[in-house]
C-alpha positions as CSV (number, residue, x, y, z in Angstrom):
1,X,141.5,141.1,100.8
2,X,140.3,141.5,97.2
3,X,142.5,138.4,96.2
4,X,140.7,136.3,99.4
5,X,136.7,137.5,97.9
6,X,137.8,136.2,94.5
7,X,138.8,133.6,95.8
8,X,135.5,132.9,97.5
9,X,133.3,134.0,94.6
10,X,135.3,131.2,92.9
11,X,134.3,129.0,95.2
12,X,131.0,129.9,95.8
13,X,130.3,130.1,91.9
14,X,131.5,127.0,91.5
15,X,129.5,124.8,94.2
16,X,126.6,126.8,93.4
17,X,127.1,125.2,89.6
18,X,127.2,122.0,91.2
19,X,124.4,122.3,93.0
20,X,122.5,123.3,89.9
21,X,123.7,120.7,87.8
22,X,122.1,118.3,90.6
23,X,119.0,120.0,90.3
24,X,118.6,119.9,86.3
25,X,119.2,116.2,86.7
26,X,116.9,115.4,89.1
27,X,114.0,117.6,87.5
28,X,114.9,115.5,84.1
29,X,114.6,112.0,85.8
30,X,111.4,112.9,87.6
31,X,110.2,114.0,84.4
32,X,111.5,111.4,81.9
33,X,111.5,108.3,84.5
34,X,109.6,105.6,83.0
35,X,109.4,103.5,86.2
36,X,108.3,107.0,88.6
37,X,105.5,107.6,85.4
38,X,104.5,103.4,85.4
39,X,104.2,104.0,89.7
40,X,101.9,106.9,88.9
41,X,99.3,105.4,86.8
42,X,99.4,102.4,88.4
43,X,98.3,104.5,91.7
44,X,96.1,106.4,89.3
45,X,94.4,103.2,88.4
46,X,94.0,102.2,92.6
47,X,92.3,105.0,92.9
48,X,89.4,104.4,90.5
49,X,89.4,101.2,92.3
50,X,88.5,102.6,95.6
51,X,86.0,104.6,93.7
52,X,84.6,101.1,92.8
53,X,81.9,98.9,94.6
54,X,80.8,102.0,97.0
55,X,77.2,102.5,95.5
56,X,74.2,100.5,95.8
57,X,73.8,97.0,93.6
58,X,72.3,97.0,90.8
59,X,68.6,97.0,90.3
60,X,67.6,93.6,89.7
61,X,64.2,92.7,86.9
62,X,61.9,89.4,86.7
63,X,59.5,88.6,84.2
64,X,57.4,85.2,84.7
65,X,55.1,84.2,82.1
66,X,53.0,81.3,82.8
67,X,50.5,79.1,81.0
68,X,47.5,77.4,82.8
69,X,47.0,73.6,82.3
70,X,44.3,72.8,81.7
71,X,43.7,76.2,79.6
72,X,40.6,77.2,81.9
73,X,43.1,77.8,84.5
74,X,44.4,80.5,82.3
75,X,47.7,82.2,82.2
76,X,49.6,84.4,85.1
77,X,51.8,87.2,84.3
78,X,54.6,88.2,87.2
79,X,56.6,91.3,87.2
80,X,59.0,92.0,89.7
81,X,62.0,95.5,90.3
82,X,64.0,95.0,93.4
83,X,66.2,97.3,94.4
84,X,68.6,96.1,97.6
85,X,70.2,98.5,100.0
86,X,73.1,98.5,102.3
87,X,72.5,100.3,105.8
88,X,72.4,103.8,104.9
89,X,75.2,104.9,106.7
90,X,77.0,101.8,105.1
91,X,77.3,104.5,101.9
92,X,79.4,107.1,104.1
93,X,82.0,104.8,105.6
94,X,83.0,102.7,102.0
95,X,83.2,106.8,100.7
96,X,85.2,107.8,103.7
97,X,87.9,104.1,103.5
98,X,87.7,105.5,99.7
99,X,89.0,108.9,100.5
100,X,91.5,107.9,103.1
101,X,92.9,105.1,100.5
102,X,93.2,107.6,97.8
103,X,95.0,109.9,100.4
104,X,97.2,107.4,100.8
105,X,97.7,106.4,97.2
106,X,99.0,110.0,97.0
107,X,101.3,109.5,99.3
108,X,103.0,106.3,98.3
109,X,103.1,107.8,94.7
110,X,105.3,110.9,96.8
111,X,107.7,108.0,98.5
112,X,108.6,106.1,95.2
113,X,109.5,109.2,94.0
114,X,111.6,110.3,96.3
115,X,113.8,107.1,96.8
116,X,113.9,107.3,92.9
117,X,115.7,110.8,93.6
118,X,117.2,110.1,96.3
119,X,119.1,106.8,94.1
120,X,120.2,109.7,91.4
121,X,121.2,112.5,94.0
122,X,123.6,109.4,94.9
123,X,124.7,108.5,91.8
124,X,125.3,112.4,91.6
125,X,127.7,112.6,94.4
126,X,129.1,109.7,93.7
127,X,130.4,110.8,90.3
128,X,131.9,113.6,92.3
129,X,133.8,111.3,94.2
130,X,134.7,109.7,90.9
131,X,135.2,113.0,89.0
132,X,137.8,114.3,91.5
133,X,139.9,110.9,91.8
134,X,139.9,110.4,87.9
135,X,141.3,114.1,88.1
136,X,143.8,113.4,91.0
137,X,144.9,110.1,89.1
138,X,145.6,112.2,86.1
139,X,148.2,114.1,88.2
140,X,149.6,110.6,89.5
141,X,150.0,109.4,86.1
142,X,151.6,112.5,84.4
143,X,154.4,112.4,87.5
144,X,154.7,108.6,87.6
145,X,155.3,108.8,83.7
146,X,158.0,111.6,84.2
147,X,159.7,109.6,87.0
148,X,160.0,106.5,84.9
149,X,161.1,108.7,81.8
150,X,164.0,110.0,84.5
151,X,164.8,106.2,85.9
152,X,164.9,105.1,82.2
153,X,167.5,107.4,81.4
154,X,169.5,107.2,84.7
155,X,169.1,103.5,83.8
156,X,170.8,104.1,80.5
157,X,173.7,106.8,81.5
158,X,174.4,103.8,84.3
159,X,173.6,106.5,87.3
160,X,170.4,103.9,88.4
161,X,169.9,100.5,88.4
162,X,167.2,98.3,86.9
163,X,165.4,97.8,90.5
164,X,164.8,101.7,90.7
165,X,163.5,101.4,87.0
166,X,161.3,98.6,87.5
167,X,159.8,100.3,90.6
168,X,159.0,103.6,88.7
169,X,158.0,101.5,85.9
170,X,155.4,99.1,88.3
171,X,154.3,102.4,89.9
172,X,153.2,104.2,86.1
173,X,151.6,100.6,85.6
174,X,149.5,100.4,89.0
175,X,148.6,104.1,88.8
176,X,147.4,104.0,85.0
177,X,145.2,100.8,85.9
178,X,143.6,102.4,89.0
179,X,142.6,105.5,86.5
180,X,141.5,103.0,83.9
181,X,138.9,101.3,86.4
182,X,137.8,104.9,87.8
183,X,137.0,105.8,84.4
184,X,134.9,102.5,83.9
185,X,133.4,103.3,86.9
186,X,132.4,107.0,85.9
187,X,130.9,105.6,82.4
188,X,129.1,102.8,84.6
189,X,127.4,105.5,86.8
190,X,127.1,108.1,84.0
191,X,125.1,105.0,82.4
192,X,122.9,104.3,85.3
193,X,121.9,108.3,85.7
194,X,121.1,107.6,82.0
195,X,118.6,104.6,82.7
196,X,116.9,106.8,85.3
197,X,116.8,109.3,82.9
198,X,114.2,107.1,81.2
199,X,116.9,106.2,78.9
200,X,118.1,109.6,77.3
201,X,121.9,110.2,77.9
202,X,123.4,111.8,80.7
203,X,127.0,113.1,81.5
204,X,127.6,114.0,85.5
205,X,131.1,115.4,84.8
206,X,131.5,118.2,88.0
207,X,134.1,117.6,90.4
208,X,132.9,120.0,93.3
209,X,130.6,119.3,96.0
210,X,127.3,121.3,95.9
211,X,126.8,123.9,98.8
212,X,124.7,121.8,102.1
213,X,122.9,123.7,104.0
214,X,123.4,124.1,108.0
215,X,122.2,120.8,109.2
216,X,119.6,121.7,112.8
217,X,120.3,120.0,115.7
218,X,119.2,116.0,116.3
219,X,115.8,116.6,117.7
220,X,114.9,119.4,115.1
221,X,116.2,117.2,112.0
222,X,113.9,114.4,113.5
223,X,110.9,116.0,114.2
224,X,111.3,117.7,110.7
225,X,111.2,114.1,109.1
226,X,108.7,112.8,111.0
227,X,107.0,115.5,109.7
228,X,107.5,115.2,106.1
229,X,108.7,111.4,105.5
230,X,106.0,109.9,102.5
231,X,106.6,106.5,104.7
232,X,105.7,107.5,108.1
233,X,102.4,109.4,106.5
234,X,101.5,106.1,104.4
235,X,101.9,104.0,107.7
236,X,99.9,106.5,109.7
237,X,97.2,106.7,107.1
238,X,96.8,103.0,107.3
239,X,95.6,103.8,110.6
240,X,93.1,106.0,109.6
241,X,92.4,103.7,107.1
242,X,92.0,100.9,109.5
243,X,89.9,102.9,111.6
244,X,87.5,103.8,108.7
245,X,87.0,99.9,108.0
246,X,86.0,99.3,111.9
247,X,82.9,101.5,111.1
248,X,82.3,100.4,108.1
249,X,82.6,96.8,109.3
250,X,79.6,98.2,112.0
251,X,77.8,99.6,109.2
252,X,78.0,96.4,107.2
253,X,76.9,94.1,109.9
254,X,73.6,96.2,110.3
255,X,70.4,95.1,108.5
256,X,70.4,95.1,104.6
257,X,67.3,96.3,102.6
258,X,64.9,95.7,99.5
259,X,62.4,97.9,98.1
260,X,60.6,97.4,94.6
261,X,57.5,97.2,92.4
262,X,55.4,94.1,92.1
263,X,53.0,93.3,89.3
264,X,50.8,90.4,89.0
265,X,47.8,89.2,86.4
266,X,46.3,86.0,87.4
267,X,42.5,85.2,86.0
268,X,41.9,88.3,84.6
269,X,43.0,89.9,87.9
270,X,45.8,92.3,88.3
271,X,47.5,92.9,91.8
272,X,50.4,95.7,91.8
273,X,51.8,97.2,95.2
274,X,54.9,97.9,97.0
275,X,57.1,95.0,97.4
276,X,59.6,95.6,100.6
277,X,62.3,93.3,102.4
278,X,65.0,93.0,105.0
279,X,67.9,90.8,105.5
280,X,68.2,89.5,109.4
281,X,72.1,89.6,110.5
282,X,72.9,86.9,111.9
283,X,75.9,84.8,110.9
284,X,77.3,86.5,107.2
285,X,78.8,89.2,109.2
286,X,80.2,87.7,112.2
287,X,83.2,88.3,113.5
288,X,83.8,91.1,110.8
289,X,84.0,93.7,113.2
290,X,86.3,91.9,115.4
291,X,88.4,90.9,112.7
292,X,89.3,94.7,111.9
293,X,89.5,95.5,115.3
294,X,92.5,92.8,115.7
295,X,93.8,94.4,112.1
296,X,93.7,98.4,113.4
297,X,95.5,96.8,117.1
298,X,98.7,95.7,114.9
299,X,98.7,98.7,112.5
300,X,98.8,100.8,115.8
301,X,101.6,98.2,117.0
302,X,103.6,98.2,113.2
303,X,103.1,102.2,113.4
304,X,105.2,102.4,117.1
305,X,107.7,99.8,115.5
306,X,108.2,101.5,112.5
307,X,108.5,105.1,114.3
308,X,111.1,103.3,116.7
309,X,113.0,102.4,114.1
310,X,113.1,105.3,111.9
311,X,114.2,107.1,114.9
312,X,116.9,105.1,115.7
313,X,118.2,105.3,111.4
314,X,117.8,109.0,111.7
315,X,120.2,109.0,114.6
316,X,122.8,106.4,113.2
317,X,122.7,108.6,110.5
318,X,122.8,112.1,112.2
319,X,125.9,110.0,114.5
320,X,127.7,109.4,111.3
321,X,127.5,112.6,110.2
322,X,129.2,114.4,112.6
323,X,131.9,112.2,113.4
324,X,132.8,112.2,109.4
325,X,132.6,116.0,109.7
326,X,134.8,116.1,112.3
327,X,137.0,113.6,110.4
328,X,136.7,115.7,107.0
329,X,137.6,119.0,109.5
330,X,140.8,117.5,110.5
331,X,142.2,116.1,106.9
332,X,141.2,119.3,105.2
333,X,143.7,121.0,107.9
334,X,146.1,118.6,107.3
335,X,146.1,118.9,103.1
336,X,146.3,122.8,103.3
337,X,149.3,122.9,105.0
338,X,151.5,119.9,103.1
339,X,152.0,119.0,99.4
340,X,154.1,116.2,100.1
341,X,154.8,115.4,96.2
342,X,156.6,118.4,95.1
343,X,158.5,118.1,98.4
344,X,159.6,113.9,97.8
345,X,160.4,114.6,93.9
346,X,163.1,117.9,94.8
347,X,164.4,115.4,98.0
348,X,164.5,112.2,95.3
349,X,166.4,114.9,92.4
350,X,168.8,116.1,95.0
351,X,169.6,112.5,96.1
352,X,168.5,113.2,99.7
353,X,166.4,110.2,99.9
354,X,166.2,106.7,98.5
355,X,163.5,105.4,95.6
356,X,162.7,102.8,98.1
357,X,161.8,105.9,100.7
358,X,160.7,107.6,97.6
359,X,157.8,104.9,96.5
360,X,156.9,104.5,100.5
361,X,156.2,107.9,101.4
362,X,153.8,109.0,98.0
363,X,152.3,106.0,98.8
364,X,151.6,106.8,102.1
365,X,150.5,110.2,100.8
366,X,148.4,108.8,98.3
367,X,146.5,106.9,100.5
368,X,146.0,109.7,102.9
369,X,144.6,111.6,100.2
370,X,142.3,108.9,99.0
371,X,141.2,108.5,102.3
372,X,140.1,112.2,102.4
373,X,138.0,111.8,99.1
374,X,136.4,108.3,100.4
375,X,135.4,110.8,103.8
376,X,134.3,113.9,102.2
377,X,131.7,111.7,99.5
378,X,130.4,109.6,102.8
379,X,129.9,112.9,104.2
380,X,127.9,114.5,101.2
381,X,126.0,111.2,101.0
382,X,125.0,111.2,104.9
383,X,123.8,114.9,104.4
384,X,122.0,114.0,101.2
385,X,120.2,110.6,103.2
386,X,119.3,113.1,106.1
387,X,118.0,116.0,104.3
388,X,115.9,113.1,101.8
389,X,112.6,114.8,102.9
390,X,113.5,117.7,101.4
391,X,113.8,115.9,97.4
């Protein structure tokens, strides 16, 4: 019993490290992405934008200055300050599209981010994947070399022949190739965590899984997402957004006002008073309101599309990943209870099988075992997709 809880605080130690490791990365990137930072102000930048063209126009001056001809006529003197309105409740709607835009702003800010993440958490496991087959391919290569050091001497002492040799010989070559390529592939993706890292190094060497949480049932997962996803909330606010412009288009099409001063010397006579005006609406707005009517009926449409379709990812997905756990279930059972490599190198010393039975069967282990790597990273990748909300 106390040799089984070691055993498990090992483990547990271990995955929990992984996980961590994870973590640190990810916090780095979002703080040292230069692409996630670019995003930000750009969205920072939008949002003084919405800010913009929401108050009235500008008050607007004339000065007229004219002379009399002939000179008896005397001189007249004009001065005019206009100020033009909007409706009134024009103001409210452009500040309420503002505020919705800059709630959405907020939220596409939130989904660049996390796909950012979400790209590195791959990368991540995917360096697993890599860690753990560069260190299985070490083991390849250390028995391949001693099995062509044996042939080589068989070879020599005339109890082999140069067949065998050549096939332990091809078998170190394929083996240290493949570990040659994995370890290009691990400095390729180290590389790329790097580049996300806004360019300062980063080396992803853990070869354990981190710990995944209990994944709910379908319907839970889903309405979880739906919940939380950055993309369905910036669609959704569109809608709101869209809605906000209807009124405002309303608002818009309503009367426009002028109100000012008015000064004017003519023959040594001065008028001043209240200068007042209003715009009739009759064709500069038409058809506005109708226009964003037809724009808020295919945002409602684009919204049920979308949702349709994220539904149907999230269940592809949440598909996938219990078939690969059942999959993973089954190899794992199978690699506890055989280690067919010590067993073919005593049968291949002891002459009970042939190097052409030999080179067949590793093979066919090899391949099993590669197979139960390729399963358990699609598996930690699935989770990772599923459980992207939570980045």
């Amino acid at each position: 019993m106390r040799t089984l809880l070691l055993i498990y605080i090992t483990l547990f130690t271990i995955t929990a490290k992984a996980q961590n490791k994870i973590d640190l990365i990810l916090t780095d990137i979002e703080k040292n992405n230069k692409a996630m930072q670019a995003n930000k102000q750009y969205w920072e930048a939008k949002k003084l934008q919405f800010k913009t063209g929401i108050n009235p126009s500008n008050p607007k001056l004339e000065y007229e200055y004219l002379t009399g001809s002939p000179a008896t006529a005397g001189n007249q003197t004009d001065f005019l300050v206009v100020q033009s309105f909007d409706f009134p409740t024009a103001y409210s709607k452009k500040n309420q599209v503002a505020n919705q835009q800059i709630i959405q702003s907020d939220f596409y800010v939130e989904a660049y981010r996390q796909n950012t993440l979400m790209a590195a958490k791959e990368y991540c496991l995917e360096l697993t994947y890599l860690n753990k087959k560069q260190a299985e391919l070490i083991k390849r290569v250390d028995n391949a070399k001693k099995l062509q050091q044996q042939y080589q001497l068989k070879l020599k002492l005339g109890d082999a022949n140069s067949l065998d040799a050549n096939k332990a010989t091809l078998n170190l070559i394929n083996l240290e190739n493949e570990l040659r390529l994995t370890t290009s592939e691990i400095n390729q993706f180290n590389q790329r965590l790097s580049e996300l890292n806004g360019g300062t190094p980063v080396e992803f060497n853990e070869n354990t899984y981190p710990i995944n949480p209990i994944i709910p049932t379908f319907e839970a997962l889903e309405k979880t997402i739906e919940e939380n996803d950055p993309n369905l909330k910036t669609i959704h606010q569109q809608n709101e957004i869209d809605q906000k412009k209807v009124e405002l288009s309303r608002a818009m099409s309503l009367p426009k006002l002028e109100g000012g001063y008015r000064l004017q010397k003519i023959l040594g006579q001065t008028f001043k008073g209240i200068y007042a005006g209003i715009t009739i609406p009759l064709w500069e707005s038409k058809n506005s309101v109708k226009h964003q009517k037809a724009h808020l009926l295919y945002n409602n449409i684009q919204v049920e599309e979308h949702h349709n379709e994220h539904y149907y990812e999230i269940k592809q997905l949440y598909e996938k990943y219990e078939s690969l756990n059942i999959a993973l279930n089954e190899y794992q059972k199978l690699q506890a209870t055989i280690n067919n490599v010590d067993l073919l190198n005593k049968a291949l010393e002891l002459g009970e099988t042939s190097s052409i039975q030999y080179f067949m069967e590793i093979n066919y282990f090899y391949a099993s075992y590669d197979n139960y790597l390729l399963l358990e990273k699609e598996l930690n990748i699935t989770i990772a997709k599923l459980l992207k909300h939570q980045l």
